[in-house]
BATOR-477219 format. One record per residue: residue in one letter; x, y, z of N, C-alpha, C in turn. Coordinates in steps of 0.05 Angstrom, whole numbers, plus 5000, padded with zeros to 4 digits. Example, Ala and Ser with C-alpha at 12.3 -4.5 7.8 and 13.67 -1.06 7.14 Angstrom:
BEGIN
R   residu    n_X    n_Y    n_Z   ca_X   ca_Y   ca_Z    c_X    c_Y    c_Z
R        A   5264   4886   5156   5246   4910   5156   5264   4934   5156
R        S   5257   4955   5142   5273   4979   5143   5258   5001   5157
//
This chain:
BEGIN
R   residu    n_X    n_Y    n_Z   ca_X   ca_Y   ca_Z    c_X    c_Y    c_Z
R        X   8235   0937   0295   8255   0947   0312   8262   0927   0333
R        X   8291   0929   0347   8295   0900   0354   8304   0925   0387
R        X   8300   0907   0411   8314   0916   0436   8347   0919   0429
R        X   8355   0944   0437   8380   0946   0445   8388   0942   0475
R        X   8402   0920   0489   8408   0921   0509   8442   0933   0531
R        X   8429   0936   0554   8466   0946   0551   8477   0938   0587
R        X   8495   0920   0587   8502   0904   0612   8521   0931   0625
R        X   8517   0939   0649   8532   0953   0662   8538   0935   0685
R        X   8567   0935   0695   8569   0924   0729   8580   0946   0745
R        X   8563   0951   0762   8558   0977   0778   8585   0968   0805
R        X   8590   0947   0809   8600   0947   0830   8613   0924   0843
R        X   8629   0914   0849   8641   0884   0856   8647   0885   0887
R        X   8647   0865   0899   8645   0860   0932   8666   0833   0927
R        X   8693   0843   0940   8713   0823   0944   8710   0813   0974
R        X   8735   0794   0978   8736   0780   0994   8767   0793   0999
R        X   8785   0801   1018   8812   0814   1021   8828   0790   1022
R        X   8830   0766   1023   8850   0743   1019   8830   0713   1007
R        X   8832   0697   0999   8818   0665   0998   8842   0653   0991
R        X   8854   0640   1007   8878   0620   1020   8897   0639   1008
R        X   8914   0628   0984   8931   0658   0971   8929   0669   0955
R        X   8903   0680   0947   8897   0693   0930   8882   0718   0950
R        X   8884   0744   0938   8883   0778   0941   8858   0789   0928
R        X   8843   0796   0937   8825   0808   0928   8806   0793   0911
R        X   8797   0780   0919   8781   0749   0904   8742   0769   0910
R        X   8737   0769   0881   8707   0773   0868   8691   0759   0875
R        X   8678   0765   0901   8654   0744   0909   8629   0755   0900
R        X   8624   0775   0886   8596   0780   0889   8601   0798   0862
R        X   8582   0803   0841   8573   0823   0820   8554   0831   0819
R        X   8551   0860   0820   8533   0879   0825   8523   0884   0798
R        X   8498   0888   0783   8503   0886   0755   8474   0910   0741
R        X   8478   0918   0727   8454   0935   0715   8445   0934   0692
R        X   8418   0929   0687   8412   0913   0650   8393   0939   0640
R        X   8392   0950   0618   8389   0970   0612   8372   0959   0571
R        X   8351   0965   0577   8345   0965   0549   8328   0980   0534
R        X   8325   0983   0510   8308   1007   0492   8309   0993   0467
R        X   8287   1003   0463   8269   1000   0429   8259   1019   0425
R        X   8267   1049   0410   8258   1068   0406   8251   1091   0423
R        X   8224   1100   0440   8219   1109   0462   8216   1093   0484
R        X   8214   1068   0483   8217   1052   0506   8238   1040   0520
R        X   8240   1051   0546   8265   1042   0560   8255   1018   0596
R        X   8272   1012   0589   8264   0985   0615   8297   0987   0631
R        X   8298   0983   0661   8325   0975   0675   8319   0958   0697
R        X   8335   0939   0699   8333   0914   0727   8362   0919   0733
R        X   8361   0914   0763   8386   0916   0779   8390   0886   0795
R        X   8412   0876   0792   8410   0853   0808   8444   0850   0811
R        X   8454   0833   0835   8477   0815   0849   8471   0786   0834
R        X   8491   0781   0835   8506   0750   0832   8535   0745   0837
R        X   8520   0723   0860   8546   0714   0872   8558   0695   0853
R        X   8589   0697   0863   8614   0682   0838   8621   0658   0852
R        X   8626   0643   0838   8637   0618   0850   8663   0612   0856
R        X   8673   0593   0880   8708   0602   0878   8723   0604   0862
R        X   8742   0616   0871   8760   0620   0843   8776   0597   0834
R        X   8786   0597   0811   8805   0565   0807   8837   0584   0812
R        X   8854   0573   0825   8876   0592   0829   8902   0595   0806
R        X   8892   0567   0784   8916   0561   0764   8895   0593   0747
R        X   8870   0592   0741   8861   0621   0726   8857   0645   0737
R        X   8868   0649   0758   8855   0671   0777   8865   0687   0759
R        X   8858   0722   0755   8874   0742   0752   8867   0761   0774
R        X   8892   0770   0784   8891   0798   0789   8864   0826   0794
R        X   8851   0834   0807   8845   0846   0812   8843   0874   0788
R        X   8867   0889   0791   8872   0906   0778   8879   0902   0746
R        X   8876   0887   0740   8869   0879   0714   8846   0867   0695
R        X   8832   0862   0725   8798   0849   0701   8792   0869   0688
R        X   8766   0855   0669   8762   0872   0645   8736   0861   0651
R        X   8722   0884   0633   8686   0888   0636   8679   0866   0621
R        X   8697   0849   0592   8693   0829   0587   8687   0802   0607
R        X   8709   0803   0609   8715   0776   0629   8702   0782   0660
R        X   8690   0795   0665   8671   0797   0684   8644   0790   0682
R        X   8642   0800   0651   8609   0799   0643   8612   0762   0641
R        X   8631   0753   0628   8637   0724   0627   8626   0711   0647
R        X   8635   0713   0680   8630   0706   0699   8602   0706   0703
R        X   8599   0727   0697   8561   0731   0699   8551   0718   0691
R        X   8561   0704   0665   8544   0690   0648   8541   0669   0647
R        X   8562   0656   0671   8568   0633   0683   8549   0632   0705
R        X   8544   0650   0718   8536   0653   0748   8500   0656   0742
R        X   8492   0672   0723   8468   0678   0722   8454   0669   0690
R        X   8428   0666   0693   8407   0669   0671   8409   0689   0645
R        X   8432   0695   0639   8423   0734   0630   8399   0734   0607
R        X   8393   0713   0594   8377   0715   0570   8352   0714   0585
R        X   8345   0704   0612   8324   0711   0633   8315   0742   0634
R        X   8339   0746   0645   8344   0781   0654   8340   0797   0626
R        X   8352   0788   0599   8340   0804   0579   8312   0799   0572
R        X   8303   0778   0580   8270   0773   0575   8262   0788   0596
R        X   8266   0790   0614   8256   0813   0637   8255   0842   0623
R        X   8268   0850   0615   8272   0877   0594   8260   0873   0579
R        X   8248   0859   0561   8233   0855   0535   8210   0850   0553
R        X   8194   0838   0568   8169   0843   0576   8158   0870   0591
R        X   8171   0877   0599   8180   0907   0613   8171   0929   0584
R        X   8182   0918   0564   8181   0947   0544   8159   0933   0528
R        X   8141   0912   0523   8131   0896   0513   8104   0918   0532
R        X   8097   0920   0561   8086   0929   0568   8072   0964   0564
R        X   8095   0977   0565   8082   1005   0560   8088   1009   0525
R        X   8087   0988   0506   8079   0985   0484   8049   0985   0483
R        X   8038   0958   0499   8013   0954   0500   8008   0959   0530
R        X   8002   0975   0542   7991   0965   0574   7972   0964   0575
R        X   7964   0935   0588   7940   0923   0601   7924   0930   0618
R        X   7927   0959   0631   7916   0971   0644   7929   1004   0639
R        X   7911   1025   0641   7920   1049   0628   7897   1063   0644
R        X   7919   1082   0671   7914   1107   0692   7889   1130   0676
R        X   7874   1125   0682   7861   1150   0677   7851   1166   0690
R        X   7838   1190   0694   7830   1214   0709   7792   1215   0707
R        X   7784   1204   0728   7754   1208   0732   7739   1232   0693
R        X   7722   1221   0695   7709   1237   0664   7701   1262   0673
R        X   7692   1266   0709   7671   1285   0709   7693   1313   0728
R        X   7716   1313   0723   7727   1334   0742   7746   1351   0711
//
């Protein structure tokens, strides 16, 4: 069985002008989400964007969860962040330490 992972972006933090450009994406808020069967793992993290180029900018009201996740993938590690999820479920597969309750109560 292989991890299923699943990129959510929870939330974007603009900038209200950068020279003439409107609503410019400085920051991605982002949520990584993964499962293999009964095992589920989630990390939450930001990444900041880099300026924008103004000949590619788009619009605001038109990005897409594509071309956002793009940015991300520019901006951040993600195959990091999915190894973060795979050690995470790698764990309560096997955990290395396992809670138990005194023998004598």
């Amino acid at each position: 069985m292989s991890i299923t992972y699943t990129w959510t972006i929870e939330r974007l933090d603009t900038a209200p002008s950068v020279g003439e450009l409107a609503d410019v994406v400085t920051c991605v808020h982002w949520r990584l989400a993964g499962e293999e069967g009964e095992h589920r793992a989630e990390i939450y993290g930001a990444a900041d964007m880099a300026d924008p180029i103004p000949e590619a900018f788009s619009d605001y009201d038109t990005l897409t969860k594509a071309q956002v996740l793009d940015w991300l993938a520019d901006a951040m590690d993600m195959a990091a962040a999915e190894a973060t999820i795979a050690d995470l479920i790698a764990d309560q597969q096997a955990p290395a330490v396992v809670p138990r309750a005194v023998p004598w109560e």
